[in-house]
C-alpha positions in Angstrom: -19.1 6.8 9.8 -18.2 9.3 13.2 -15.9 6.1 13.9 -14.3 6.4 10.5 -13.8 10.5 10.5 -12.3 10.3 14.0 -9.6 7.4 13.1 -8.8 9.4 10.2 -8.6 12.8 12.2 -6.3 10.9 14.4 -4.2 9.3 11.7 -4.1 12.5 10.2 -2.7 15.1 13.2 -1.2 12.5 15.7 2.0 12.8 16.1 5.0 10.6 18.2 4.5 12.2 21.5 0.6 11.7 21.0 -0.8 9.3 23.2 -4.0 7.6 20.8 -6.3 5.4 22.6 -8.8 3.3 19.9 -11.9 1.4 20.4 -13.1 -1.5 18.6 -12.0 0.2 15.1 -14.1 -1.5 11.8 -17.3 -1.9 14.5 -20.2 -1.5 12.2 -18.7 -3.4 9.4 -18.7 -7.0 8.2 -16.4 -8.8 9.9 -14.1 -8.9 7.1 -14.2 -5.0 6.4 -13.5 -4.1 9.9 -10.5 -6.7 10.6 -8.7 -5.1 7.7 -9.1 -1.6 8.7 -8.6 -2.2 12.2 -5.2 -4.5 10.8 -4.0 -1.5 8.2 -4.6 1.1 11.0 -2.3 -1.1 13.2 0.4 -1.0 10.7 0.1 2.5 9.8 0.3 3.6 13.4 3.5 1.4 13.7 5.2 1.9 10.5 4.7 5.6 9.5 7.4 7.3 10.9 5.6 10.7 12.1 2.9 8.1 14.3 5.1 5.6 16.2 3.2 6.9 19.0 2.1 5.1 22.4 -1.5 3.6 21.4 -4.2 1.7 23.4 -6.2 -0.4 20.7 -9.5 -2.1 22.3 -10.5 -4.4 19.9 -12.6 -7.8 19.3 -10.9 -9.3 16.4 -8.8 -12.0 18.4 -6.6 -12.6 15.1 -5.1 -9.1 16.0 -3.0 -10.2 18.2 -1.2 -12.2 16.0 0.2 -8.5 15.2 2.8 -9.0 18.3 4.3 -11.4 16.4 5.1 -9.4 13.3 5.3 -6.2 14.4 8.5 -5.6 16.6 6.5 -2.5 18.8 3.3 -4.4 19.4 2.2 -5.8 22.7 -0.4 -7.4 23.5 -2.1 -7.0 27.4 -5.5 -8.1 28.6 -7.7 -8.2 31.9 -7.1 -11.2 33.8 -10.0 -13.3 34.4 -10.8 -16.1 37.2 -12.9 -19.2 36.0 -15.0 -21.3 37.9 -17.8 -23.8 37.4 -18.8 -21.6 34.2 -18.3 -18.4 35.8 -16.4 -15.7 35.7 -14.9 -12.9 37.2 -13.0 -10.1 35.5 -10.0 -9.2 38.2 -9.9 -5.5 37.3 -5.9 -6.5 36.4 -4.0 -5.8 32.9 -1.5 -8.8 32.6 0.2 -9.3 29.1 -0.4 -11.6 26.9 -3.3 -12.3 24.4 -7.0 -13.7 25.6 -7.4 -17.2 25.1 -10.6 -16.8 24.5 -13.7 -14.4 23.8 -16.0 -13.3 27.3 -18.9 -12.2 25.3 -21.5 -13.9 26.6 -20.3 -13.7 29.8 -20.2 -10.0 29.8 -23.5 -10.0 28.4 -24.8 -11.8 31.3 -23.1 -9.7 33.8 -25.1 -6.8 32.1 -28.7 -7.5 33.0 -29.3 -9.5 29.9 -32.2 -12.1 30.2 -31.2 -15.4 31.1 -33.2 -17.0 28.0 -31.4 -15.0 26.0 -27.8 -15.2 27.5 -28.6 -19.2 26.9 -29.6 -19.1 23.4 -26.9 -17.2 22.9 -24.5 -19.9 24.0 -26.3 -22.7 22.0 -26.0 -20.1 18.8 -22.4 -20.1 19.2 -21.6 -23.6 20.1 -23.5 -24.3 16.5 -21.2 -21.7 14.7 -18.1 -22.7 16.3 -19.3 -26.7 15.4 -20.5 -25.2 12.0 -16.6 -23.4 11.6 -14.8 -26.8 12.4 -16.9 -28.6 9.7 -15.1 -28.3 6.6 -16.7 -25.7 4.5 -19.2 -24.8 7.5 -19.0 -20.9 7.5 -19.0 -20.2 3.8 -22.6 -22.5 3.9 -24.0 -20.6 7.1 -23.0 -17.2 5.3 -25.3 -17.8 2.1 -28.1 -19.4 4.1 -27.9 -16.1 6.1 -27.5 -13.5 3.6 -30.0 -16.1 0.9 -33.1 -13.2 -0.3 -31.4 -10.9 1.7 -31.3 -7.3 -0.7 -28.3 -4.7 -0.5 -29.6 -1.4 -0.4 -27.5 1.6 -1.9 -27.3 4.4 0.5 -26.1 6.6 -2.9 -29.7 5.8 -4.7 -31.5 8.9 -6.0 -34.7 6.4 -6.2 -36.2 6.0 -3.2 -39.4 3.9 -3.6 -42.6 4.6 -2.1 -42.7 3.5 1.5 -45.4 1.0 0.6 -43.1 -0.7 -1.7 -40.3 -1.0 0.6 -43.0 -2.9 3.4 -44.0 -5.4 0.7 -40.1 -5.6 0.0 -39.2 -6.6 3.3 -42.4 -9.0 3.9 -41.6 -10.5 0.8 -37.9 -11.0 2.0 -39.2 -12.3 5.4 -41.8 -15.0 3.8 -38.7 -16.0 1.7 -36.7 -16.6 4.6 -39.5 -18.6 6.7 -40.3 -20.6 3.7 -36.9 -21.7 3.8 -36.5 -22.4 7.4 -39.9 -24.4 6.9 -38.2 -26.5 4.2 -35.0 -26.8 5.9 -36.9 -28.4 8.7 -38.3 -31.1 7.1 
């Protein structure tokens, strides 16, 4: 939500000689939510007349880029990177063009993370990215993901007593092992 009120404080007073810098705008949405909101806030910076301002927009929705090719103002630049036997060094260097690819988990392992981690991490992804090729893949991984999984309104007047809402989640959690069990065998 303070990511929301700022973009629309900027939107709001910026004006062509601002100079906005954004960061990773839609984070803390689904995927889908924050690509279209980062997109629209794209187009609105570039298209409103009062906002053609210079902006920095640090994001992690790779289909963003394709923006360079519709809109006539937008560039795309990113840090240049040096590749060798699986690893990787960031050059500390803006060069234009797209990324050809995400640096995630490599930037996750430069951090500290632990190495177990860091290598699970590559085996989830080279299961979603197999899982995205196949046809109908990510739809199938969404609903096993989200299957027993309960939307709570933030709105609700009713809040249940806390001892509900532990047998609610253990209940959800028993759901999802039993599945996993079954999918298993």
């Amino acid at each position: 939500m303070v990511e929301m009120v700022e973009t629309a404080n900027i939107l709001h007073h910026a004006t062509e000689r601002s100079l906005i810098v954004l960061d990773e705008i839609g984070r803390g949405t689904s995927t889908y939510d924050g690509i279209s909101i980062a997109w629209a806030v794209v187009e609105h910076i570039h298209n409103h007349p009062r906002l053609r301002s210079r902006t920095l927009f640090a994001t992690h929705y790779h289909e963003l880029t394709e923006l360079a090719r519709r809109l006539p103002r937008v560039r795309n630049y990113n840090v240049a990177v040096a590749e060798e036997g699986g690893d990787v060094v960031f050059l500390h260097k803006i060069v234009p063009g797209a990324a050809d690819r995400s640096y995630g988990i490599h930037v996750a392992a430069l951090a500290g993370l632990p190495r177990s981690v860091v290598r699970r991490a590559q085996e989830i992804l080279a299961e979603l990215e197999a899982e995205a090729r196949a046809p109908q893949g990510r739809q199938a991984r969404v609903r096993h993901l989200v299957a027993g999984a309960q939307q709570l309104s933030l709105f609700n007047n009713h809040r249940p007593h806390p001892h509900q809402r532990k047998k609610d989640i253990y209940t959800c959690m028993c759901r999802k092992r039993r599945r996993r069990e079954e999918e298993r065998v």
